[in-house]
C-alpha positions as CSV (number, residue, x, y, z in Angstrom):
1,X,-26.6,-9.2,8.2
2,X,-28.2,-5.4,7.4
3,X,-27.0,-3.8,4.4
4,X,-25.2,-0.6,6.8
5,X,-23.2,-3.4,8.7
6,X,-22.5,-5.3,6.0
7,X,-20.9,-1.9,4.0
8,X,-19.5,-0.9,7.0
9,X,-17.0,-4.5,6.8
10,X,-16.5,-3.8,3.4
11,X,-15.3,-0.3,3.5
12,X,-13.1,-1.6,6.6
13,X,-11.6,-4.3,4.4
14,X,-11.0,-1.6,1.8
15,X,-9.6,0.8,4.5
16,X,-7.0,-2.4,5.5
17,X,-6.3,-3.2,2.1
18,X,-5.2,0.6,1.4
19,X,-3.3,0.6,3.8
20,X,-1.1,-3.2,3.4
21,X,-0.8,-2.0,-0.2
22,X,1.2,1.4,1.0
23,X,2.9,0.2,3.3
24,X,4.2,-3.0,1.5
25,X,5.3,-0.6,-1.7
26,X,6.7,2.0,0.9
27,X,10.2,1.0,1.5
28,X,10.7,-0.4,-1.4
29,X,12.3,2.3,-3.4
30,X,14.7,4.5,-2.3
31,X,14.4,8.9,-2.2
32,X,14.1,10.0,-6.0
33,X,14.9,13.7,-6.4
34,X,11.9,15.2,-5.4
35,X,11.6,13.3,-2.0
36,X,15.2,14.3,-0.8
37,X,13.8,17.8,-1.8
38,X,11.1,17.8,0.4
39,X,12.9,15.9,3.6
40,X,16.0,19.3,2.8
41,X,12.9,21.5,2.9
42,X,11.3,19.8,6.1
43,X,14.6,20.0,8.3
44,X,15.3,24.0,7.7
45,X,18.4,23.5,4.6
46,X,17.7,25.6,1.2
47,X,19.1,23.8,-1.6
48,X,18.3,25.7,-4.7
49,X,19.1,29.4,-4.1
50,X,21.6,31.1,-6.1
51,X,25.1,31.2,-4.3
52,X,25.0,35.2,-3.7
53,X,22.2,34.5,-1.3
54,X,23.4,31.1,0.3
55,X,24.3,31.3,4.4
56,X,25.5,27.8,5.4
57,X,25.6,28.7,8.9
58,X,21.8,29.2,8.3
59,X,21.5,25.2,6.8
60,X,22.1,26.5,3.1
61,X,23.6,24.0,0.6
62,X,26.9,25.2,-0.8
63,X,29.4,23.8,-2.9
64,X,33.5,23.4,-1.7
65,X,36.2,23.7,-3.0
66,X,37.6,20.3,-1.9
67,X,36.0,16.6,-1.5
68,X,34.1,16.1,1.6
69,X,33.0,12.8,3.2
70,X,29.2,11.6,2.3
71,X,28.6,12.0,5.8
72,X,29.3,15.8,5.9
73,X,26.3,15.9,2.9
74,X,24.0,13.8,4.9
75,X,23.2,16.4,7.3
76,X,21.5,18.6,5.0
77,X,19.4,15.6,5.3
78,X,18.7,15.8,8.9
79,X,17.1,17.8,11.8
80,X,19.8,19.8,13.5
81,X,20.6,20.6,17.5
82,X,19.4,22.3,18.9
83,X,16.5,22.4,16.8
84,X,15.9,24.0,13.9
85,X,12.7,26.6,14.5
86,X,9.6,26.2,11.9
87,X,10.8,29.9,10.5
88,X,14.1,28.2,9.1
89,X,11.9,25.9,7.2
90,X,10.0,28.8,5.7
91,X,12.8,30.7,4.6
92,X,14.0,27.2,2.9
93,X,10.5,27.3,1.4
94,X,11.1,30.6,-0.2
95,X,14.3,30.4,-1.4
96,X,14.0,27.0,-3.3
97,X,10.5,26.0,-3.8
98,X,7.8,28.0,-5.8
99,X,4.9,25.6,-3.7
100,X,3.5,27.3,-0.2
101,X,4.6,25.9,2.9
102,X,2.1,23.3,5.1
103,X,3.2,20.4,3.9
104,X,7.0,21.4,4.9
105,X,5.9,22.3,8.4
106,X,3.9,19.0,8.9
107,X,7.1,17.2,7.8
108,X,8.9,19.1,10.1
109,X,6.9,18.0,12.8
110,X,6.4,14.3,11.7
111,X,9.7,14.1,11.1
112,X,11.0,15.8,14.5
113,X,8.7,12.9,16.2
114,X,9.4,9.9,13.7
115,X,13.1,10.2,12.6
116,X,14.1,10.9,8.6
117,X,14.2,7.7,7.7
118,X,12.4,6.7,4.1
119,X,9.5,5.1,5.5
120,X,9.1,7.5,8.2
121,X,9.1,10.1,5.8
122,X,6.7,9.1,3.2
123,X,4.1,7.6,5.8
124,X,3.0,10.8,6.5
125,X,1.5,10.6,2.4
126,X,-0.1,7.4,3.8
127,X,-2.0,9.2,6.4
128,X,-2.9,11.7,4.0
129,X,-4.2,9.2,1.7
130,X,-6.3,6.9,4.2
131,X,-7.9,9.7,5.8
132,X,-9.1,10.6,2.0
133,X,-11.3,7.2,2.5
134,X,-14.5,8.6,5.0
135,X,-14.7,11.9,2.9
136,X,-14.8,10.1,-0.4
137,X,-17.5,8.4,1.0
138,X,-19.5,11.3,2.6
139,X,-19.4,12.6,-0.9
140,X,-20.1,9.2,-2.9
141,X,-23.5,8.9,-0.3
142,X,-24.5,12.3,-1.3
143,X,-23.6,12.0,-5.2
144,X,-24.6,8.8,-5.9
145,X,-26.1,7.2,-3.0
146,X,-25.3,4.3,-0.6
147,X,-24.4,1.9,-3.3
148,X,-21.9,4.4,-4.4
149,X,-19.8,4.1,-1.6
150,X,-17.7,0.9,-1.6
151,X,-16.8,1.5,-5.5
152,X,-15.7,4.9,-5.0
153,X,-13.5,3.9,-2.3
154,X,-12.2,0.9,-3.8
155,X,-11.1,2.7,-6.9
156,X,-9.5,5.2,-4.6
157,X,-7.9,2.3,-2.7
158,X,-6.9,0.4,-5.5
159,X,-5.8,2.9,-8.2
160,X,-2.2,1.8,-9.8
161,X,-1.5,5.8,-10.2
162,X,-2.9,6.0,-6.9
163,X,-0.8,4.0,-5.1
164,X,2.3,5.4,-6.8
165,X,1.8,8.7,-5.1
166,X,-0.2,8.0,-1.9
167,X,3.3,6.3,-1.2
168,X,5.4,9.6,-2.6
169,X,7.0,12.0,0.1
170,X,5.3,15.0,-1.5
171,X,2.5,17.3,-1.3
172,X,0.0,15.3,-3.3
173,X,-1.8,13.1,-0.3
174,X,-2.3,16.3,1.8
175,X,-3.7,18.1,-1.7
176,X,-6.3,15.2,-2.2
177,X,-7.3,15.0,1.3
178,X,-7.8,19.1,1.5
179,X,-9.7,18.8,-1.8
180,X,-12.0,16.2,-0.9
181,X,-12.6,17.6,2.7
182,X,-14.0,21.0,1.0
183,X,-15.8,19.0,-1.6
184,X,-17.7,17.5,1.4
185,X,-18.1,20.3,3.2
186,X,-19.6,22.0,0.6
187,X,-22.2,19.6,0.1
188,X,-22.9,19.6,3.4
189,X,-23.6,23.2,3.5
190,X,-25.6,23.2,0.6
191,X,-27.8,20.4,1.6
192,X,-28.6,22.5,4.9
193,X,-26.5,25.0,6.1
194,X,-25.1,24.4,9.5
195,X,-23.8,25.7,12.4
196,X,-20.2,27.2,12.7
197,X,-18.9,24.1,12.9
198,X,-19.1,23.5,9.2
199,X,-18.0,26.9,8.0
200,X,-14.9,26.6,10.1
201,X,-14.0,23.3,7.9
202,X,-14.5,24.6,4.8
203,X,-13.0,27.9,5.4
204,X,-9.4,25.5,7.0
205,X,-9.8,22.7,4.4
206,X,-9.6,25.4,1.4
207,X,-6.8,27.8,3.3
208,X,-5.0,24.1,4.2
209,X,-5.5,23.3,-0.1
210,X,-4.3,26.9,-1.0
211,X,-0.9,27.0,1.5
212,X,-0.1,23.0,-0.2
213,X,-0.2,23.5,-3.5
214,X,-1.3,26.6,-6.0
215,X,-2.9,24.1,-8.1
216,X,-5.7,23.9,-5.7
217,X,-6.9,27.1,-6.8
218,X,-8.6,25.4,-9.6
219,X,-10.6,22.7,-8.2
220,X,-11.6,25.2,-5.2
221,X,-12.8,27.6,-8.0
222,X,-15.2,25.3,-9.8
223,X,-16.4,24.3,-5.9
224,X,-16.8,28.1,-5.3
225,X,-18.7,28.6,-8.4
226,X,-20.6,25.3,-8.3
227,X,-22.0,26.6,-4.7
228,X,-22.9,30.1,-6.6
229,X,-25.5,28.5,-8.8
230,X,-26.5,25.9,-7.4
231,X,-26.5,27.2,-3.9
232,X,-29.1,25.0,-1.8
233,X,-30.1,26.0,1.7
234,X,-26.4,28.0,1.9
235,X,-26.7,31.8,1.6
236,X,-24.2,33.3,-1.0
237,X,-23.5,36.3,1.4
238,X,-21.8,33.6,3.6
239,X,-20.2,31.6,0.8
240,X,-18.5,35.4,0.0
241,X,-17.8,36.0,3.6
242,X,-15.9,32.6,4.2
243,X,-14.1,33.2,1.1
244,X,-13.2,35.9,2.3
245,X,-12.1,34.7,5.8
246,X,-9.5,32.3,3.4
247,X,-8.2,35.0,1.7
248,X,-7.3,36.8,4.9
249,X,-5.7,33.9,6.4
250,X,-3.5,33.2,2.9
251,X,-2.8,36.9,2.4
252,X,0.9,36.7,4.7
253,X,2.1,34.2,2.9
254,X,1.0,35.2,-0.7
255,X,2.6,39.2,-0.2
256,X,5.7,36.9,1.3
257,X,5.8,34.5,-1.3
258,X,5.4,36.8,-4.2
259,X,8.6,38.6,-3.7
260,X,10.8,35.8,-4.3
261,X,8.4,33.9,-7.1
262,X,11.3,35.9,-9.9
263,X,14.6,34.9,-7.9
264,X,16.8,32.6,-9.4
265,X,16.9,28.7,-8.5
266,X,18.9,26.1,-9.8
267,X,15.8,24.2,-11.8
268,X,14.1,27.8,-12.8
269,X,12.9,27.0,-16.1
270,X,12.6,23.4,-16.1
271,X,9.1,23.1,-17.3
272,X,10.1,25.0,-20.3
273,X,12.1,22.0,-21.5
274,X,10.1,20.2,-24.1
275,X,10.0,16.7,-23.6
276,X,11.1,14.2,-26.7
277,X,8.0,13.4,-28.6
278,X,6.2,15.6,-27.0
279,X,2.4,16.3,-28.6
280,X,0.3,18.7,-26.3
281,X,-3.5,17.3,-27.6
282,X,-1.7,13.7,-26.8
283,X,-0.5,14.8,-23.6
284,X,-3.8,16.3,-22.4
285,X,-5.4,13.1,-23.1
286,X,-3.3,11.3,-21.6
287,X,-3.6,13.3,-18.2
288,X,-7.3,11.9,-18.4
289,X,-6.9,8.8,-19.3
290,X,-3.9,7.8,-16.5
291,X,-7.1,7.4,-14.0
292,X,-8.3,5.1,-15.6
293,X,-5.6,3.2,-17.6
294,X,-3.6,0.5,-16.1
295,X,-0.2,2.3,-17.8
296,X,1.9,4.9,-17.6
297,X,5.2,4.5,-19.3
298,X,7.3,7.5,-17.6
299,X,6.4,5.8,-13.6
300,X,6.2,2.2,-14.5
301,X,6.6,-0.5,-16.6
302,X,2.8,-2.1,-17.9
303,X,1.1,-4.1,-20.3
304,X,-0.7,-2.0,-23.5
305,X,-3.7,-4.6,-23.8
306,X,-4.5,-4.4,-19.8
307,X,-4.6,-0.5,-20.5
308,X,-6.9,-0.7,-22.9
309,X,-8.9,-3.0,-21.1
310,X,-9.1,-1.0,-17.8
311,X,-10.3,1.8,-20.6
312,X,-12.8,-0.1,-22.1
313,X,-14.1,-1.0,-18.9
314,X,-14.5,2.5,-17.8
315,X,-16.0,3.2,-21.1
316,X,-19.0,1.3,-20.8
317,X,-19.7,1.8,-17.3
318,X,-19.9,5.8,-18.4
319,X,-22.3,4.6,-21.2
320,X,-24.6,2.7,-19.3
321,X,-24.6,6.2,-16.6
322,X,-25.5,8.3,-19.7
323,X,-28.4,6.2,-20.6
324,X,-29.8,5.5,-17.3
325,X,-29.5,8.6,-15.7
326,X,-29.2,10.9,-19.0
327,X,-29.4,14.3,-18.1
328,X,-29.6,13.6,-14.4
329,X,-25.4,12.5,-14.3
330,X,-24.9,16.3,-15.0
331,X,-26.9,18.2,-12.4
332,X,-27.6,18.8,-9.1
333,X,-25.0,17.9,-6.8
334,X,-22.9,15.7,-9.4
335,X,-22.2,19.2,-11.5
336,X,-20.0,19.7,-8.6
337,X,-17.9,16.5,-9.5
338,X,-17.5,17.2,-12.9
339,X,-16.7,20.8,-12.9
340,X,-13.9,19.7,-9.9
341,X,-12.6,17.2,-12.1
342,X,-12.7,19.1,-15.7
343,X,-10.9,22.4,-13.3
344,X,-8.3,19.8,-12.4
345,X,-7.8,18.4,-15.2
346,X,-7.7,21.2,-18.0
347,X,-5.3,23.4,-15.3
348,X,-2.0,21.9,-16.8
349,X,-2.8,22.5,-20.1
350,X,-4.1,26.1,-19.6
351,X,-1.2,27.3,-17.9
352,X,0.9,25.6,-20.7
353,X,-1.1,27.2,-23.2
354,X,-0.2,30.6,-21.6
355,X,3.2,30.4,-20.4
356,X,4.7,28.0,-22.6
357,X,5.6,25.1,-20.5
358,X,5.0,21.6,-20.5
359,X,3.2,20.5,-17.1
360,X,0.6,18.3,-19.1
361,X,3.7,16.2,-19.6
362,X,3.7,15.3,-15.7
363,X,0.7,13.0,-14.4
364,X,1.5,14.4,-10.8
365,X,0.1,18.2,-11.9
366,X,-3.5,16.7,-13.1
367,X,-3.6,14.1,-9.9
368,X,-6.5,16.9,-8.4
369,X,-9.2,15.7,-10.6
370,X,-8.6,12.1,-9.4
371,X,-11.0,11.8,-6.7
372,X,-13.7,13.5,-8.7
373,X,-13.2,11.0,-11.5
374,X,-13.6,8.2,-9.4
375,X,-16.8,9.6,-7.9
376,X,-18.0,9.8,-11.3
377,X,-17.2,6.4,-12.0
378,X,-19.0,5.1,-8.8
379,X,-22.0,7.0,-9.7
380,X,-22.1,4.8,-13.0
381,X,-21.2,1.5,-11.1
382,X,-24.3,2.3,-8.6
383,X,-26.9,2.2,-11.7
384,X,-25.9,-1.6,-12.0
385,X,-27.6,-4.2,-10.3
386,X,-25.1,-5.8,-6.8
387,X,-24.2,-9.3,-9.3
388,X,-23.2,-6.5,-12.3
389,X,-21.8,-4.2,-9.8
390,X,-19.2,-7.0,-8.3
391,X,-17.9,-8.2,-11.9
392,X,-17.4,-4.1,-12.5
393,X,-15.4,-3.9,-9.7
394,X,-13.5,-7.0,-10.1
395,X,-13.1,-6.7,-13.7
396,X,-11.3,-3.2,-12.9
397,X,-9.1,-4.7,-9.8
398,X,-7.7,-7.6,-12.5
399,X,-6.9,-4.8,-15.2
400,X,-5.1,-2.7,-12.2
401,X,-3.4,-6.1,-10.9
402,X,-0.4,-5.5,-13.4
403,X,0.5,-2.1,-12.5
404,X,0.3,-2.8,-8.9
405,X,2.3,-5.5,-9.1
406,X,4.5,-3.6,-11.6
407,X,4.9,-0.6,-9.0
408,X,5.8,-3.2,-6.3
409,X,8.7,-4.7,-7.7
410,X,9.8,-1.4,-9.3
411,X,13.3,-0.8,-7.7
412,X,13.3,2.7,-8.3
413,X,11.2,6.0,-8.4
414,X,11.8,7.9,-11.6
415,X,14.5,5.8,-12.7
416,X,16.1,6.7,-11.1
417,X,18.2,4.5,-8.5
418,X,19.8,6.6,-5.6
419,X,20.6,3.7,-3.5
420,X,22.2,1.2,-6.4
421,X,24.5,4.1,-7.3
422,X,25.4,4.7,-4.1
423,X,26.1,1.1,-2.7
424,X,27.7,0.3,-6.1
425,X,30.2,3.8,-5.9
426,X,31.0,2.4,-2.3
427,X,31.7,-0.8,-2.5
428,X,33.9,0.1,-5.2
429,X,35.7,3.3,-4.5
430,X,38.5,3.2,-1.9
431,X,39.8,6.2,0.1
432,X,42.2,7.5,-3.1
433,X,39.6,7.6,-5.5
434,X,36.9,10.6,-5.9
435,X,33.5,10.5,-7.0
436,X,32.2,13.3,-8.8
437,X,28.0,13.3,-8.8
438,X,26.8,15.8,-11.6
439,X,23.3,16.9,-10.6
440,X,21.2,19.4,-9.0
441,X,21.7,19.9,-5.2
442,X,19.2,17.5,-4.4
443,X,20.5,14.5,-6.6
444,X,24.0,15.0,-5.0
445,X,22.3,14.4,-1.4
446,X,20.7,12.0,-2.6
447,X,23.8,9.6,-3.8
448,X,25.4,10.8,-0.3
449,X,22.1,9.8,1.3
450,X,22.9,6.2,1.1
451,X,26.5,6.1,0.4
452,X,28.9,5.4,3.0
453,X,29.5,8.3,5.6
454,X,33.9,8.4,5.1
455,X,33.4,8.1,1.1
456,X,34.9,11.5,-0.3
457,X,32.2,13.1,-2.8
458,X,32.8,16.4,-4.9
459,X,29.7,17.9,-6.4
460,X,29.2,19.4,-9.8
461,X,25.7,21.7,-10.1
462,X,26.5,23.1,-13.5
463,X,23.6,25.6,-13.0
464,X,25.6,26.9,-9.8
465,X,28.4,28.1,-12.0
466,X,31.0,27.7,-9.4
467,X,33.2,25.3,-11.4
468,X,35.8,25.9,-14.1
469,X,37.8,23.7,-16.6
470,X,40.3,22.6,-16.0
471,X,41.1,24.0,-12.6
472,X,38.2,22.8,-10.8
473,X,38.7,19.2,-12.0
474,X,42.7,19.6,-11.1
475,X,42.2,21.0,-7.8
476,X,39.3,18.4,-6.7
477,X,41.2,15.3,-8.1
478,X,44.7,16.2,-7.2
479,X,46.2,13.2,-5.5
480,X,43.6,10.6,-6.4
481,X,44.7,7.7,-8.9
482,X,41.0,7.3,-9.8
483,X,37.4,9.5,-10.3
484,X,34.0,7.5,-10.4
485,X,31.9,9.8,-12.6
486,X,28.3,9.9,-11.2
487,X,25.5,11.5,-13.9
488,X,22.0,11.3,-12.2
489,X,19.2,13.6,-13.0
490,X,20.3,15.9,-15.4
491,X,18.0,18.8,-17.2
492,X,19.8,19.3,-20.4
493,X,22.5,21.0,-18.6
494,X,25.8,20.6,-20.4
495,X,28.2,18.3,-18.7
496,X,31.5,19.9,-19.5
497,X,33.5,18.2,-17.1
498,X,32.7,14.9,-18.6
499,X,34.5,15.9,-22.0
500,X,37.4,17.1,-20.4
501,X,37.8,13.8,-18.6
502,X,36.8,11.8,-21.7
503,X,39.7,14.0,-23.9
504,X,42.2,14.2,-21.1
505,X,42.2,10.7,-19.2
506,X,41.6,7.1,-19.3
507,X,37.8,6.1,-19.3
508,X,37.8,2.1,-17.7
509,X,34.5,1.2,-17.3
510,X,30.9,2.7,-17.2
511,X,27.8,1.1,-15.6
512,X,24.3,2.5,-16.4
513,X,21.5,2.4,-13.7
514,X,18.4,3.6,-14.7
515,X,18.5,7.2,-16.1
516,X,22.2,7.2,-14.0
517,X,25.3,6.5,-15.3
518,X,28.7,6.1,-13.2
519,X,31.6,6.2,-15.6
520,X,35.2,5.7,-14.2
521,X,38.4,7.6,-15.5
522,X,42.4,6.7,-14.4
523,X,45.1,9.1,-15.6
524,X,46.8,8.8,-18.7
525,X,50.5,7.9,-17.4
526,X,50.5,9.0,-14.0
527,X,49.7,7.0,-11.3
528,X,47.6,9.6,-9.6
529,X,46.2,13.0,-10.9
């Protein structure tokens, strides 16, 4: 068998293993906070605009003044009919997102086709992340050379934090798959400049990176300035014109967007709670070191000494690149790869530095310079002979083994259990009791979400302000001779409600789940509130 048929079955077995590895973890885990968000977002319904602005007749989520059935909540969830037009789902955008809009509108539309349910939701991320696989090649080929290719996929295939987003119904997939697509093409170009053909998928891979997430902007600028010194057979004049041509195309939505970046939302200011513990040089490394590591203690549970393995691993494989190729693993076209992956990477703590926030505490916000590092790592792999190159690889895959397995039997995202809650507040309530879910907008949809459709919910959104002790509590409770106490996602909000029910009635039982709690409260005397 050749060597190109021979790669050619291995990158289709790591193409099919990708993709059983997604879609086994896929509906495994229910909706965390951030996924409900983005399925509101997709189907037209604002959820974190400040009440003088809300219109429910336009989809916006808005508190009452009375329980209503879980059923009633689970439409915010859903596409509407007639159907809701793409515009409603931009005006969602704006009002309760700070992020542009593409991968909304593409939910919309796969969504619309495939249904709302969890796995139809988050296997649009699966595409994402599969069709990642030929351009990570492309650029592996033209970085590193043929026997770069099948490491540099596998790691992409096989990487534990990886797999925990490629499987997330967020942006991330679509970023990685924009980012790679104008890393390609911008080899391409430089190598010899083409026809229009390849200037058109530059110029709609970086305006498709720039209208997903604003953290693009980065990686795209080390690309840009990569192409400005080392600019091959592509002429700078057109490398300015077809940036350019990007910033035309952006320029509706950035005046648009810009206007409402100040407005009020119900998580404003989140990112300027510091974590416990937190230590920003520890944090930056650790945005690093989570592509290569086997852990990460705030997704899933791991084992330290197959961490530092995986590390070590990846250690020596960049020492034995430094001496072999020396000054070589710097230039030409890998200089794009590292400045891509130290843009990426740095990004968190830069904006941190300057706004005083805490993004380097989040993995997702460095996941940019993931491909890039990978690459990198491939290149290193490639100076091995194919014996040295096969333990590499398989030495990685059984340091990774854990966490996958880890992330697989993981019952929740975040900790944070929508559907135990849900199921366990349902089986147990009956039609006299109330539940009462403290949270923001999209943790209260996402307890209703899974919950039975006639069980009577009351929401809480402390940041909403609409609630008052101890009317609000009274009026919501009158009649019912019990209150399950739901506390999901909270962000250092005060809780309020939960004192006055702890001073003024009966506390039975409370059951923790995750980062949740559901505590349940009786009256004193009376039977019923």
């Amino acid at each position: 068998m050749d060597h190109r048929k021979s790669q050619r079955l291995m990158l289709l077995g790591i193409f099919a293993v990708m993709a059983i590895l997604q879609f086994t973890v896929l509906g495994r885990q229910s909706l965390w906070v951030d996924e409900v968000f983005s399925l509101a977002m997709a189907t037209g319904h604002s959820l974190e605009h400040s009440p003088a602005v809300a219109d429910p007749a336009r989809g916006d989520f808005a508190e009452t003044d009375h329980p209503i059935p879980a059923g009633e909540l689970q439409r915010y969830l859903k596409h509407e009919a007639p159907q809701e037009s793409p515009k409603r789902v931009i005006r969602a955008v704006l009002l309760s997102d700070t992020s542009p809009p593409l991968y909304y509108l593409l939910l919309y539309v796969w969504t619309f086709v495939l249904g709302t349910s969890d796995f139809a939701i988050r296997s649009l991320s699966v595409l994402c992340s599969v069709a990642c696989l030929p351009f990570m090649a492309g650029i592996a080929r033209r970085t590193g050379g043929d026997k770069a290719i099948v490491p540099a996929c596998a790691l992409l295939a096989l990487s534990p934090l990886g797999l925990y987003f490629f499987v997330e119904a967020r942006m991330y997939p679509l970023l990685l798959l924009c980012l790679l697509a104008t890393a390609w093409s911008s080899l391409v170009l430089r190598e010899r400049e083409r026809g229009v053909w390849q200037y058109l998928l530059w110029i709609a891979s970086s305006a498709a990176g720039l209208l997903t997430h604003y953290f693009f902007l980065f990686p795209w600028g080390a690309m840009i300035a990569f192409l400005l010194i080392t600019p091959g057979q592509l002429k700078r004049r057109n490398l300015v014109g077809a940036v350019a041509i990007v910033g035309l195309i952006l320029l509706p939505w950035y005046l648009e967007a810009a206007s409402y970046l100040g407005q009020w939302r119900v998580t404003a200011g989140w990112l300027e709670i510091r974590p416990t513990r937190f230590r920003r040089l520890h944090a930056t490394r650790n945005q690093l070191l989570q592509f290569f590591s086997s852990g990460n203690a705030g997704l899933w549970q791991y084992d330290r000494w197959s961490s530092l393995a995986a590390i070590m691993i990846f250690m020596s494989i960049a020492a034995v690149a430094a001496w072999r190729l020396r000054l070589r693993l710097f230039f030409g076209a890998r200089l794009l790869l590292w400045l891509w992956m130290l843009a990426a990477w740095a990004a968190p703590t830069c904006i941190d530095l300057v706004r005083h926030t805490y993004l380097s505490n989040n993995a997702r916000y460095a996941l940019g310079a993931l491909p890039a590092a990978y690459l990198l790592t491939a290149i290193g792999i490639a100076c091995f002979g194919r014996k040295v190159r096969i333990a590499a690889l398989l030495a990685i895959v059984l340091a990774w083994a854990g966490p996958i397995a880890s992330i697989y039997q993981e019952k929740a995202r975040v900790r944070e259990p929508f559907l135990e809650i849900a199921k366990f507040v349902s089986s147990d309530a009956t039609s006299s009791d109330l539940v009462l879910v403290h949270s923001i907008p999209s943790g209260v949809l996402g307890i209703a979400r899974y919950a039975n459709p006639s069980l009577n919910i009351a929401s809480w959104v402390q940041q909403l302000g609409n609630r008052q002790l101890p009317e609000s509590v009274l009026a919501l409770a009158r009649g019912r001779s019990r209150i399950l106490y739901v506390k999901v996602h909270q962000l250092n909000e005060p809780a309020p409600e939960e004192e006055w029910l702890r001073a003024n009635t009966r506390p039975i039982r409370e059951s923790r789940f995750g980062l949740g709690v559901v505590i349940e409260f009786c009256p004193l005397e009376a039977k019923t509130f």
